[in-house]
N, C-alpha and C positions, 0 to 999 in steps of 0.2 A: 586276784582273779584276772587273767588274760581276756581281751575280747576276741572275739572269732573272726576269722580276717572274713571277708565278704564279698564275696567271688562274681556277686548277681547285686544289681540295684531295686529289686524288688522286694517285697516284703512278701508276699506271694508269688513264688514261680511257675509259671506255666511247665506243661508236658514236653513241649519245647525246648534245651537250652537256649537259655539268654533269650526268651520271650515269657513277659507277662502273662497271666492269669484270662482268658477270655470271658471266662466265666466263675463266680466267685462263692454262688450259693453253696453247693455241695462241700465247698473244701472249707469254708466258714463255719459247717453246721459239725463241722470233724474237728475244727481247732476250738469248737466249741466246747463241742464232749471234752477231747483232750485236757483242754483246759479248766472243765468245770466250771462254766460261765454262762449256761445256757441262757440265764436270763439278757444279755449283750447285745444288741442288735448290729448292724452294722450301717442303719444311719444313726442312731445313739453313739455310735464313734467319730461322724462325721460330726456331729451335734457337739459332741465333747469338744471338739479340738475347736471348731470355731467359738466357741463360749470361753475357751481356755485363753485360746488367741490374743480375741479382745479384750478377756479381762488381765492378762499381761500386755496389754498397749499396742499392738498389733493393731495398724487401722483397721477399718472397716473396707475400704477399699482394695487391700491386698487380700484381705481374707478374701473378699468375692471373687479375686480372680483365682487364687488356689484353686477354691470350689469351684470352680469355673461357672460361677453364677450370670447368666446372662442380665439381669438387674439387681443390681444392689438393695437393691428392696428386700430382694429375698433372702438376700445376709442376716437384715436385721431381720429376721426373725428367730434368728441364733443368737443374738448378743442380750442374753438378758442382764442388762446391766442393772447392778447394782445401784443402791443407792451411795455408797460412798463412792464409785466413780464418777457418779453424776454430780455430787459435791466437788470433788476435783476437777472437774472441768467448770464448773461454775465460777472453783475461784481461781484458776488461769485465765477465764478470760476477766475477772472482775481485776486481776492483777495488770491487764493490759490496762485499764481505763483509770487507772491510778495517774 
């Protein structure tokens, strides 16, 4: 299977060539039908990828600025970490104090 070459850097393209999307609800609720995904939202996707992020090691700090979270506070409310990442960092720094 060949990938498609990719002519635009958006995932959504605007009515526009080579501009973005201004507005995103109505053409959302059409990739939705299309797709068969009604229940999806599209901060559940933003939600996804920052949880995703962080639980692939991705700091806290870059994820915020992706988001363009203006306080990182509000990141963590995306990172629901787990308990066995919080083990692992437990014992990295219990590994420093060796």
């Amino acid at each position: 299977m060949r990938r498609k070459k990719v002519s635009k850097p958006y995932v959504f393209c605007g009515g526009i060539p080579g501009e973005h999307l201004k507005e995103i609800k109505k053409t959302w609720r059409k990739v939705r039908k299309l797709a068969d995904i009604s229940d999806v939202r599209l901060h559940g996707l933003r939600h996804f990828f920052a949880s995703f992020s962080l639980k692939k090691g991705v700091d806290l700090y870059t994820v915020s600025k992706f988001l363009e979270h203006k306080n990182i506070a509000t990141t963590t409310r995306y990172a629901h970490l787990e308990l066995v990442h919080l083990k692992k960092a437990t014992n990295i720094v219990a590994e420093m104090f060796k």
